[in-house]
ZATOR-614317 format. One line per 3 residues: number of its first residue (from 1); their letters; for each residue x, y, z of C-alpha. Coordinates in steps of 0.001 Angstrom, whole numbers, padded with zeros to 6 digits. Layout:
NUM> a> X/Y/Z; ...
! end
This chain:
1> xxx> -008107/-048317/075014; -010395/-047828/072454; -010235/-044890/070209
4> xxx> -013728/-042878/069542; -013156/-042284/065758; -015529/-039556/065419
7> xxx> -014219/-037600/068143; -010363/-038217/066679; -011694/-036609/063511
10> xxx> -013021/-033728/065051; -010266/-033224/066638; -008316/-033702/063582
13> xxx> -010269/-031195/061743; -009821/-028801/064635; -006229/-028856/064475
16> xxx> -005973/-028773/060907; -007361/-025742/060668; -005409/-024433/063444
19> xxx> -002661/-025137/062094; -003211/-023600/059000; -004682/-020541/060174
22> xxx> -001792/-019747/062073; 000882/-020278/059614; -000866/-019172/056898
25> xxx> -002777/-015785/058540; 000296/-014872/060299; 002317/-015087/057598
28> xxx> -000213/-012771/055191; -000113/-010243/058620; 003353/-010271/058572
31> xxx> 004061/-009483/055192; 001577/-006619/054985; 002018/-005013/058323
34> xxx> 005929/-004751/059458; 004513/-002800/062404; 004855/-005561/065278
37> xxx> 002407/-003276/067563; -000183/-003402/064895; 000246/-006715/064418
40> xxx> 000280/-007552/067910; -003407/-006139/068513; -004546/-007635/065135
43> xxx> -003050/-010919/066340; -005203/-010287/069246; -008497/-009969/067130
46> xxx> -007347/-012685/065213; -007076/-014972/067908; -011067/-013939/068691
49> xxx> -012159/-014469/065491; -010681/-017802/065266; -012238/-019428/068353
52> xxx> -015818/-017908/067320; -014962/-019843/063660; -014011/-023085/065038
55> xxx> -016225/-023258/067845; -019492/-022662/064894; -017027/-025355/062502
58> xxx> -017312/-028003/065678; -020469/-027216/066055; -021265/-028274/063012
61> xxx> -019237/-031542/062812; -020142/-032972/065757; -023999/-031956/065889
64> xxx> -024903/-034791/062923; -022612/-037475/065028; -024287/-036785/068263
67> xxx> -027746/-036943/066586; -026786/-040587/064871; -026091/-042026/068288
70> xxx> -029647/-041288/069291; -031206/-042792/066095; -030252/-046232/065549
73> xxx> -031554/-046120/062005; -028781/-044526/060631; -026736/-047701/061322
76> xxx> -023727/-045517/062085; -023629/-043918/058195; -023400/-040204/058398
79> xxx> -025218/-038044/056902; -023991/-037150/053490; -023121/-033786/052747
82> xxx> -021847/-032638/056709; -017989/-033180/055979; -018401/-031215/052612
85> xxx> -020608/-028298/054179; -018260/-027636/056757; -015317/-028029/054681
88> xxx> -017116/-024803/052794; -018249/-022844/056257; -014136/-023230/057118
91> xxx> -013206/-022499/054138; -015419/-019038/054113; -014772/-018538/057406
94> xxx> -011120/-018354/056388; -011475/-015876/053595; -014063/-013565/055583
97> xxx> -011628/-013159/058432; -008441/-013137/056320; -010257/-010461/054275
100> xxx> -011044/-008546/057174; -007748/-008745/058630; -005761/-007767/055136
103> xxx> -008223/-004857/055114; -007394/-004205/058584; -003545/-004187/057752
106> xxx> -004185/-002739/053972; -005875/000472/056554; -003028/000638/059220
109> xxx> -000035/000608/056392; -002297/003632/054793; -002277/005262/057781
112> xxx> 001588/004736/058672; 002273/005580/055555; 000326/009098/055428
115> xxx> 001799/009856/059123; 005510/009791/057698; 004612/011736/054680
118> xxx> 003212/014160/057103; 005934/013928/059400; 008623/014084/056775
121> xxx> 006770/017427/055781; 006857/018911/059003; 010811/017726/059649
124> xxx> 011380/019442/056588; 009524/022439/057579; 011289/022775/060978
127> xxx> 015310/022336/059372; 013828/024926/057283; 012910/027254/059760
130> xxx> 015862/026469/062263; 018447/027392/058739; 016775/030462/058439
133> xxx> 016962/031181/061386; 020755/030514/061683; 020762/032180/058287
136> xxx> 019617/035366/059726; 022208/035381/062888; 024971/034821/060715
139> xxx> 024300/037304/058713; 023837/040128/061690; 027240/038848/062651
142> xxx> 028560/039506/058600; 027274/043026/059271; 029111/044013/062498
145> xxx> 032252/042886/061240; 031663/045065/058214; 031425/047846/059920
148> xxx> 034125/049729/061289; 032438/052444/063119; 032798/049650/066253
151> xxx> 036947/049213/066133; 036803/053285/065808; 034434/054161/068821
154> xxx> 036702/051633/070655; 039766/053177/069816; 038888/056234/070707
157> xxx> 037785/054744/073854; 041283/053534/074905; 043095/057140/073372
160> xxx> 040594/059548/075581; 039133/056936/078299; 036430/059340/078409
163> xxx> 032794/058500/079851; 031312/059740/076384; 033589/057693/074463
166> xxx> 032693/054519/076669; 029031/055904/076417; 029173/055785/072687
169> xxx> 030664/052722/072781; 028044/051023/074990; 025250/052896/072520
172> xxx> 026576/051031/069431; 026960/047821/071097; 022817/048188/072332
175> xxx> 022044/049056/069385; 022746/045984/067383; 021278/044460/070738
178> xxx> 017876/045797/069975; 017874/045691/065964; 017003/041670/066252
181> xxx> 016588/041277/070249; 018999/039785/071218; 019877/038875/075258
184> xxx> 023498/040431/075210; 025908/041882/072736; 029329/041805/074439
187> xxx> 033233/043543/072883; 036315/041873/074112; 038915/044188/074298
190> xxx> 042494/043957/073526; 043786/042989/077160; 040737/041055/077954
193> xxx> 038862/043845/079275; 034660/043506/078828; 032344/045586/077557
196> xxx> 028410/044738/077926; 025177/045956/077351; 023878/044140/080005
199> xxx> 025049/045511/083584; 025315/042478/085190; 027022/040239/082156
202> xxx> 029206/037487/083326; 032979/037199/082425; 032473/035430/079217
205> xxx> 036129/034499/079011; 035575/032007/081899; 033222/030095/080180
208> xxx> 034801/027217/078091; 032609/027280/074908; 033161/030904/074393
211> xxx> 036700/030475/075256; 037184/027857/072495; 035045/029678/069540
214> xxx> 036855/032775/070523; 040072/031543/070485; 039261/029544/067099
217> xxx> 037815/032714/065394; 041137/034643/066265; 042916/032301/064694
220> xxx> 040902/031418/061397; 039394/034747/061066; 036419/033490/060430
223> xxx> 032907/034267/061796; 031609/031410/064419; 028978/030092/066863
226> xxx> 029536/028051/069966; 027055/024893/069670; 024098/024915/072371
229> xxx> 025473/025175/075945; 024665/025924/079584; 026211/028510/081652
232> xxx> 029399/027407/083654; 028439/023663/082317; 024664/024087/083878
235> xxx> 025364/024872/086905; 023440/028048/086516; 020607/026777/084035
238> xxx> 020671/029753/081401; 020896/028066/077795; 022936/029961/075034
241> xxx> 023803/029827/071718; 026644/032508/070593; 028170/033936/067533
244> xxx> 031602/035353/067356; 032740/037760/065253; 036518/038744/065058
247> xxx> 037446/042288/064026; 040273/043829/062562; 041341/046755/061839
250> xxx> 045332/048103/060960; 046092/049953/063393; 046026/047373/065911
253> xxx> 047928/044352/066133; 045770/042231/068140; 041991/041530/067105
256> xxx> 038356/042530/069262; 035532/040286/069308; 032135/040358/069539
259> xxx> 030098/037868/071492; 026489/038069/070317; 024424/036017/072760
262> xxx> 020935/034450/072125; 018611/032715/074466; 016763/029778/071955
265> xxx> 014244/029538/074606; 012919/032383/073166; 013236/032267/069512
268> xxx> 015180/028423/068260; 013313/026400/070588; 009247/027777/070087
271> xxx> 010286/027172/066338; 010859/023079/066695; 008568/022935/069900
274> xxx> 005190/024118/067401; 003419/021180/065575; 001068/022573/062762
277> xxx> -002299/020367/063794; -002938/019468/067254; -001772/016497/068302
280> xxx> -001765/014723/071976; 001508/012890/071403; 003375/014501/068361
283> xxx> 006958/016436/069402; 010017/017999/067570; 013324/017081/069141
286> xxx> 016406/018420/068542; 019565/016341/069638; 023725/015469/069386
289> xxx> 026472/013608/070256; 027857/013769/073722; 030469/011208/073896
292> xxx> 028837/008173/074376; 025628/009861/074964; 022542/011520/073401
295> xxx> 022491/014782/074376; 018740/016779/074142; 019457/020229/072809
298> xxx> 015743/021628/073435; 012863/021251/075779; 010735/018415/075475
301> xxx> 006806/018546/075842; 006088/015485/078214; 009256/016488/080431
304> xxx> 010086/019406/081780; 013940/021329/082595; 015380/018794/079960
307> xxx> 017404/020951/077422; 021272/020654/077585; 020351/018202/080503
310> xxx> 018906/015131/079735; 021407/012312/078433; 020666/008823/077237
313> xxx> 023529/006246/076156; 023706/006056/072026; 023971/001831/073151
316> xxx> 019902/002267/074038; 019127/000133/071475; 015215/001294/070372
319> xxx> 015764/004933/070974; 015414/007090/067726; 018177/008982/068467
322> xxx> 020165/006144/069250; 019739/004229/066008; 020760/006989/064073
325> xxx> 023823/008539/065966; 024849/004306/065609; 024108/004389/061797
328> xxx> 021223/001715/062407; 019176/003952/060872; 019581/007027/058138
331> xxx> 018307/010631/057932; 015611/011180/055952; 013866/007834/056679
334> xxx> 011070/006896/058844; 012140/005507/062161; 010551/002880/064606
337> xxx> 011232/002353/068023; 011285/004062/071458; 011474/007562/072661
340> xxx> 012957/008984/076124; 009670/008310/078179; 009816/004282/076420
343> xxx> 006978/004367/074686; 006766/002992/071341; 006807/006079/068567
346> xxx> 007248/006387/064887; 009240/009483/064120; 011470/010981/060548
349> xxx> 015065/012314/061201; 016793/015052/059384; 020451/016311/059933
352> xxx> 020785/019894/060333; 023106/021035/057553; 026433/022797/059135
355> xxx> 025415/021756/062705; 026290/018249/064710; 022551/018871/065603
358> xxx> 019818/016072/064347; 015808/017116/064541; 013094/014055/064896
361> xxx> 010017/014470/064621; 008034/011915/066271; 004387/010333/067287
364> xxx> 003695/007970/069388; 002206/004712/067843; -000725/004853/070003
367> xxx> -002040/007492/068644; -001037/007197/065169; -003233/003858/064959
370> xxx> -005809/005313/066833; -008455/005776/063987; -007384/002242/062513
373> xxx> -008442/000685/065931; -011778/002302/065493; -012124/001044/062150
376> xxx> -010873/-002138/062794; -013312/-002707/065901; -016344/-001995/062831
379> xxx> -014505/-004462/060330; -014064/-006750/063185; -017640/-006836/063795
382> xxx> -018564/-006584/059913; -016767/-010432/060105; -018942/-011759/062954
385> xxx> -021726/-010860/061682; -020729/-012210/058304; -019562/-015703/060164
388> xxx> -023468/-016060/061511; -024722/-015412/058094; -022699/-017937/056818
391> xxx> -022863/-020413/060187; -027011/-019681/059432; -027137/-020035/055992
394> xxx> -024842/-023687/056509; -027128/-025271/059107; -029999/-024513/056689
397> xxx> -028138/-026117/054055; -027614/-029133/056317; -031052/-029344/057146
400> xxx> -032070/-029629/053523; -030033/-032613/053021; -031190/-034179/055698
403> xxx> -034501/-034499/053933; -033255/-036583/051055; -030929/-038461/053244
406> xxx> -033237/-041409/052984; -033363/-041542/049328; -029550/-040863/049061
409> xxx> -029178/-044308/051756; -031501/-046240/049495; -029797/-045368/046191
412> xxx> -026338/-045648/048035; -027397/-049192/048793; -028399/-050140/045375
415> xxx> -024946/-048349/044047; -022913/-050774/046811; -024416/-053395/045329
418> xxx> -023253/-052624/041658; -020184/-051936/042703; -019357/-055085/044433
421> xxx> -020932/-056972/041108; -018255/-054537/039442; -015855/-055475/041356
424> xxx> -016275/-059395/040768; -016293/-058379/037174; -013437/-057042/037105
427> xxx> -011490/-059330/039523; -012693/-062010/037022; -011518/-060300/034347
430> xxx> -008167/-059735/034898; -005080/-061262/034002; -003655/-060966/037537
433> xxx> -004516/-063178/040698; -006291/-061356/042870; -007394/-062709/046533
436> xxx> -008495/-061476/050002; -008218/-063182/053416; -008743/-063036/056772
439> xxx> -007230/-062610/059892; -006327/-066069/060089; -004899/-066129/056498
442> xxx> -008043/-068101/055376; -009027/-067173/051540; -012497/-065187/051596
445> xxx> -012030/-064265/047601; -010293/-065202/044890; -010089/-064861/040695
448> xxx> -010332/-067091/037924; -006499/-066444/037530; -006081/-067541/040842
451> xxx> -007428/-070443/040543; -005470/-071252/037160; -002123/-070551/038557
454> xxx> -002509/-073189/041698; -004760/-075911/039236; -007674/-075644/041728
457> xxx> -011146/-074671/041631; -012646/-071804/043526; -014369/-074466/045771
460> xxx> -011527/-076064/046859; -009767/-072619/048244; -012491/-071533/049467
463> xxx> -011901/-071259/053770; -008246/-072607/053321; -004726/-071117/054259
466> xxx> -001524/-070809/052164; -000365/-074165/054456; -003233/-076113/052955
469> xxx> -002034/-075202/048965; 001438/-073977/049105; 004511/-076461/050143
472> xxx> 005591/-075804/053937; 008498/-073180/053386; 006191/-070993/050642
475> xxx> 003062/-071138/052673; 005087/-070024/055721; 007164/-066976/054046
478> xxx> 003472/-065533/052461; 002092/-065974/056048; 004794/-063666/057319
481> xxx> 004296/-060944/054970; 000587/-060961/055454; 001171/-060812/059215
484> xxx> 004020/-057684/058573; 001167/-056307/056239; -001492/-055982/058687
487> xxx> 001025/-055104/061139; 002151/-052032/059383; -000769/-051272/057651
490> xxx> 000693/-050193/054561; -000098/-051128/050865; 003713/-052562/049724
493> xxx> 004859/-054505/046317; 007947/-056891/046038; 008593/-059789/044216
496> xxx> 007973/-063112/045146; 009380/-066932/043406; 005601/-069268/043950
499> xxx> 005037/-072865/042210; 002198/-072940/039541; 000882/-075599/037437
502> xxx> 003953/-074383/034896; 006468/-074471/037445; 007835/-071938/039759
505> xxx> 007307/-068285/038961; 008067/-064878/039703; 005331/-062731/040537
508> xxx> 005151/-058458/041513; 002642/-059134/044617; 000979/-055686/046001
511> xxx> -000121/-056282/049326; -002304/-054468/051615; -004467/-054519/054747
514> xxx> -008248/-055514/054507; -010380/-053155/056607; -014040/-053082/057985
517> xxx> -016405/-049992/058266; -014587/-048899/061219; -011137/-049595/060125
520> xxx> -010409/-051879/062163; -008212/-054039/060118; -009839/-057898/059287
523> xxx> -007253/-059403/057051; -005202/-058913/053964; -005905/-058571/050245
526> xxx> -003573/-059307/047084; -002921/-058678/043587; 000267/-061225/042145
529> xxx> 000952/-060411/038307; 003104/-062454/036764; 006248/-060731/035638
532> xxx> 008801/-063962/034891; 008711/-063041/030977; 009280/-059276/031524
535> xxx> 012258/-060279/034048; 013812/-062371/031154; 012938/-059690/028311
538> xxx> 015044/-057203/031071; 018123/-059193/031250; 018025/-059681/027546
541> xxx> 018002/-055636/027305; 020860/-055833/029380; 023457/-057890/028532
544> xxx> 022905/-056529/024591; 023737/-053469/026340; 026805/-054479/027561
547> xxx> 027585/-055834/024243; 027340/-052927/022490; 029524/-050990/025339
550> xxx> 032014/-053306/024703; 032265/-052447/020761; 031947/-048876/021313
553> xxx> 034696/-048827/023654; 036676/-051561/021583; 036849/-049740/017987
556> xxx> 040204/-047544/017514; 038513/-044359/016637; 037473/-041917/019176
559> xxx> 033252/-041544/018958; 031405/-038861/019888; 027536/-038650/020641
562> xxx> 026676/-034632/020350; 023491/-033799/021539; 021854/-031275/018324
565> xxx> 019403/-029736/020208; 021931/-028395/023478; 025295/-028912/021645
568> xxx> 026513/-031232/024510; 027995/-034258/024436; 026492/-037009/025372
571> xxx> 028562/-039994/025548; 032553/-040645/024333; 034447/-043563/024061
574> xxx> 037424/-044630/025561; 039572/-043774/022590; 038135/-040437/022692
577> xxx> 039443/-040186/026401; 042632/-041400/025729; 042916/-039116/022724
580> xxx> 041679/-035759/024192; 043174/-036299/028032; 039434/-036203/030056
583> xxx> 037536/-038691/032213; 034541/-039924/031439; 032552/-037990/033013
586> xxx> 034225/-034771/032432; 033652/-035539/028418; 029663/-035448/028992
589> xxx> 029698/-032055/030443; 031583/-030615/027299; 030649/-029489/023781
592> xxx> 032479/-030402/020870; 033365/-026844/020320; 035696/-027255/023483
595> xxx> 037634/-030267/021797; 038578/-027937/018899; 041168/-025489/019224
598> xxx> 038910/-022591/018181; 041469/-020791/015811; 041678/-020216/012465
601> xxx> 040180/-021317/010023; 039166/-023910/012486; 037150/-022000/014349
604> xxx> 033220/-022679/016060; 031474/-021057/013086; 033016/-023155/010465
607> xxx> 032521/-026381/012615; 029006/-024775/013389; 028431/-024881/009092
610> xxx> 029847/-028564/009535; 026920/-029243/011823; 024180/-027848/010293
613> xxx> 025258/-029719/006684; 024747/-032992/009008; 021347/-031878/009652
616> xxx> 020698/-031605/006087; 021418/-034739/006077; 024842/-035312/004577
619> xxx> 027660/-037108/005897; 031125/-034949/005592; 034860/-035786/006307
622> xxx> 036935/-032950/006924; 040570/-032284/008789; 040224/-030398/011792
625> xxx> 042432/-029249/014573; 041600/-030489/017852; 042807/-029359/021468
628> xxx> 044080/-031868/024731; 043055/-031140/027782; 046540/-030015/028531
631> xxx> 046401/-027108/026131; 048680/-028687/023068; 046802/-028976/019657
634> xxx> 046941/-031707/016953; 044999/-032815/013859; 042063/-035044/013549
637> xxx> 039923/-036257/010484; 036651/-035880/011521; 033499/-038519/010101
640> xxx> 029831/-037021/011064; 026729/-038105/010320; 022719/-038066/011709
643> xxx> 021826/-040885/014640; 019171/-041770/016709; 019883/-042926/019960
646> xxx> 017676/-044187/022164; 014962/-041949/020686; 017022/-038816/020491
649> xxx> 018654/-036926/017280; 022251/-036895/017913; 025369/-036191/015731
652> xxx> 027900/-039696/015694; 031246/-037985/015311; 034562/-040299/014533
655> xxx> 037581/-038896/015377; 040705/-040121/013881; 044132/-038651/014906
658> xxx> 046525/-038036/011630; 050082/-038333/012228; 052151/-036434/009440
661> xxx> 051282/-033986/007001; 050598/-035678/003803; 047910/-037469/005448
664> xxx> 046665/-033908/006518; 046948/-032340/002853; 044473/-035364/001716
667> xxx> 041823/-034394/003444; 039741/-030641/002815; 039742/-028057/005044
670> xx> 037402/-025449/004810; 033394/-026220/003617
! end
């Protein structure tokens, strides 16, 4: 099947940029806007954007092409110019939507980030208000068990049982009903007995929260509250939140209490339920932990009957609540995910100091990014019409070109034809054989050096294959690679043995595939250099290498190479192995500070002054106590002087290993 070239390349184009606009632009998105809900509806845009681009950028590219079909005086050239313009028109395209989309998500992270600061403010605001008023209950409650007058009136109660003692009784107990409004204000006598100002009070004993903060405040003495409950567990629907407060008084041996009962439906609740602006979406929720559960404390503004009722498991893994009570998330932070009615919400959650109660406040995404939609859907439009302005103003650009594509062809022509005289030039010119053939391995051009190597003239080659000049097994191997060559159609190098007029050579051949217009490939081409010298000249290098190996590992001194510039080591000798305990390699990634035993007076700053003498050029021999690898220390007379290895300033080091101490005493210690 044929392949349509054009077509592959605007294809190719196509998904390049596809490519690269995903990847790149999502990427960019991602980094600036965390928020996958913005980013999802950006995505969306982006998507838009992207086909209007590439549809204008294949518009483009394949207008020219479709015009040379229909003019056979192009001769199949394209027009100059067209791959370069709409290289530019992607290239703009790509900043003016990127632009436009970093704006987009530069907008939305403004606006997230102004909605917590406002919602942290108003969570602040509503703790505030909820500890005041707690504040303010507590301390009613400090002042009734200040005052005595109650225990007194009920004393005289039980001495006289008389309807004005009760009455006075009842009178006190309204009145700190009244002072702040409260629902019910209820004594608990000595043997359980109740006394209410509300005629129709329930037995408070029987209801398990009262019982337990009752029971608890006898016992600590302390003023309480019960947390937020229903009555008789909600079977009755009445929400309360009490405060306790034990009295005592000495001449009684058991203790009263006083229930003082609040409905938060009337004061607590309005206080988070209130949101400072108007808002469609925006709530204050107050919450615990119920078990496994999260347990709604207040009533909710898109549901109704909810307080003290509605539950949700603390496993639900996007609920606000959730990730907190779970420690996925922390108080005081702003908060993403979903809220009882599943809809996707940003919200700021604050603990409630002395309380297992947690406040949110909340608003759903939708309409927190309602303004940036608006603005976006401008920007969005600001890019289209910038993408026609720049489609336009390319097609005009086009155009223009097209005008001096004529002159451009004829002066191309004329250039072709300096280039090919060029090219002979330089073919002639050089030192290396260069040739080209066909398909068929026939020789269509070939050098000067060519045509010295094989003692022919340029005549004589001229038409022929390898089997006509090389012997039979040569001529068969170079056919081989030319066929792999064109094959593969890959430009590859590798050595080759060929006769000459001087005998057999080595040459570093570089072949590759010869192609037409269409590239389509036609035959082979070759450039042989003659590299038998430099092969000799590189085993030369060699084996003088290995000769001088051999001495250095050969003398009976250790020898050190020491880097100046790193302090490293960069080659030791066997002796120096032998002598020290390392390997080979474990001697080149060591200093020769670690070879010394780095106590006085032979420690790194005195063989540091050693050093730097060497690098003022003298050559000093000094004693010096070295250190094995094993730990055990020993003396060495150390020779140092400047080197240049292989291009690099080293220290040569001799090490010597002295064996008794008059041989130690010869030598000076310190500089």
């Amino acid at each position: 099947m044929k392949i349509d070239r054009p077509a592959l390349q605007i294809a190719g184009i196509y998904a390049l940029i596809g490519i690269s606009w995903t990847i790149f632009s999502d990427q960019v998105l991602l980094a600036m806007t965390p928020d996958l809900l913005v980013f999802s509806w950006i995505g969306t845009w982006k998507g838009v954007a992207f086909i209007f681009a590439t549809a204008c950028t294949i518009y483009l590219i394949s207008k020219p092409r479709v015009r040379i079909e229909n003019r056979a005086s192009w001769n199949g050239i394209s027009e100059p110019g067209t791959g370069s313009l709409v290289l530019v028109f992607a290239v703009l395209a790509g900043v003016i939507l990127l632009a436009g989309f970093v704006l987009v998500a530069q907008m939305t992270a403004k606006q997230r980030n102004s909605e917590i600061e406002r919602l942290q403010a108003i969570a602040d605001l509503k703790v505030g208000q909820i500890l005041a008023w707690l504040t303010e209950r507590d301390a009613d409650a400090k002042m009734i068990l200040s005052d005595d007058s109650l225990v007194n009136l009920y004393l005289d109660w039980r001495q006289s049982e008389s309807t004005l003692a009760r009455r006075r009784l009842i009178e006190r107990l309204h009145s700190y009903k009244t002072s702040k409004d409260y629902i019910e204000v209820v004594l608990l006598g000595i043997d359980g007995d109740q006394y209410s100002t509300s005629a129709n009070s329930e037995i408070l004993t029987k209801l398990p929260a009262v019982q337990a903060a009752v029971k608890e405040a006898h016992t600590t003495g302390q003023l309480l509250n019960t947390d937020i409950y229903r009555d008789e567990e909600g079977k009755l629907g009445r929400v309360h939140l009490d405060f306790v407060v034990p009295l005592r008084s000495g001449s009684i041996k058991q203790e009263l209490t006083v229930v003082i009962r609040t409905d938060p439906n009337r004061f607590l609740f309005p206080f988070i339920q209130s949101w400072p602006i108007p808002s469609a979406s925006a709530e204050t929720l107050l919450f615990r932990r119920e078990g496994n559960n999260v347990l709604f404390l207040n009533e909710l503004r898109h549901r109704s009957d909810t307080s003290v009722r509605l539950q949700v498991p603390v496993d639900e893994k996007n609920l606000l609540a959730s990730q907190v009570l779970r420690g996925d998330a922390l108080p005081d932070q702003a908060v993403e995910g979903m809220d009882y009615r599943d809809i996707p919400v940003l919200g700021v959650v604050k603990a409630i100091p002395g309380t297992p109660w947690f406040l949110v406040a909340k608003l759903d995404k939708g309409e927190l990014y309602a303004g940036a939609k608006r603005d976006a859907g401008w920007i969005a439009l600001a890019d289209i019409l910038a993408l026609i302005v720049a489609a336009v103003a390319t097609i005009f650009i086009r155009q223009r070109d097209e005008l001096r594509h004529a002159a451009i062809q004829r002066k191309d022509q004329v250039e072709k034809l300096q280039a090919l005289q060029l090219l002979e030039a330089i073919a002639e010119g050089s030192s290396d054989a260069i040739y080209a053939k066909d398909f068929d391995g026939r020789y269509l051009l070939l050098n000067r050096e060519l045509c010295r190597f094989l003692g022919k003239s340029r005549q004589e080659l001229l038409g022929r294959d390898d089997r006509e000049v090389f012997p039979s097994e040569d001529a068969q191997r170079i056919r081989s690679d030319d066929q792999k060559t064109m094959q593969n159609g890959l430009i590859e190098s590798a050595e080759e043995s060929l006769p000459t007029t001087g005998g057999r050579r080595t040459f570093l051949t570089t072949r590759g595939p010869l192609r037409d217009q269409e590239g389509r490939v036609i035959g082979v081409f070759g450039i042989a250099r003659d590299i038998t010298e430099r092969n000799f000249q590189e085993r030369e290098i060699r084996a003088g290498q290995s000769r001088f190996q051999a001495i250095f590992d050969g003398v009976n001194d250790g020898i050190v190479l020491h880097d100046f510039s790193n302090g490293m080591i960069l080659e030791g000798n066997v002796k120096v192995t032998e002598m020290f305990g390392y390997g080979r390699q474990e001697i080149r990634h060591l200093t020769i500070v670690d070879l010394s035993s780095d106590t006085t007076p032979f420690t790194r700053d005195v063989l540091s002054k050693w050093l730097e003498r060497v690098n003022q050029g003298e050559s000093p021999v000094f004693e010096w106590m070295a250190k094995h690898k094993d730990g055990h220390l020993f003396y060495v007379q150390i020779s140092m002087r400047m080197a240049e290895v292989s291009g690099r300033s080293c220290v040569l080091v001799l090490i010597s290993k002295l064996r008794d101490r008059e041989e130690i005493n010869q030598i000076p210690i310190l500089l």
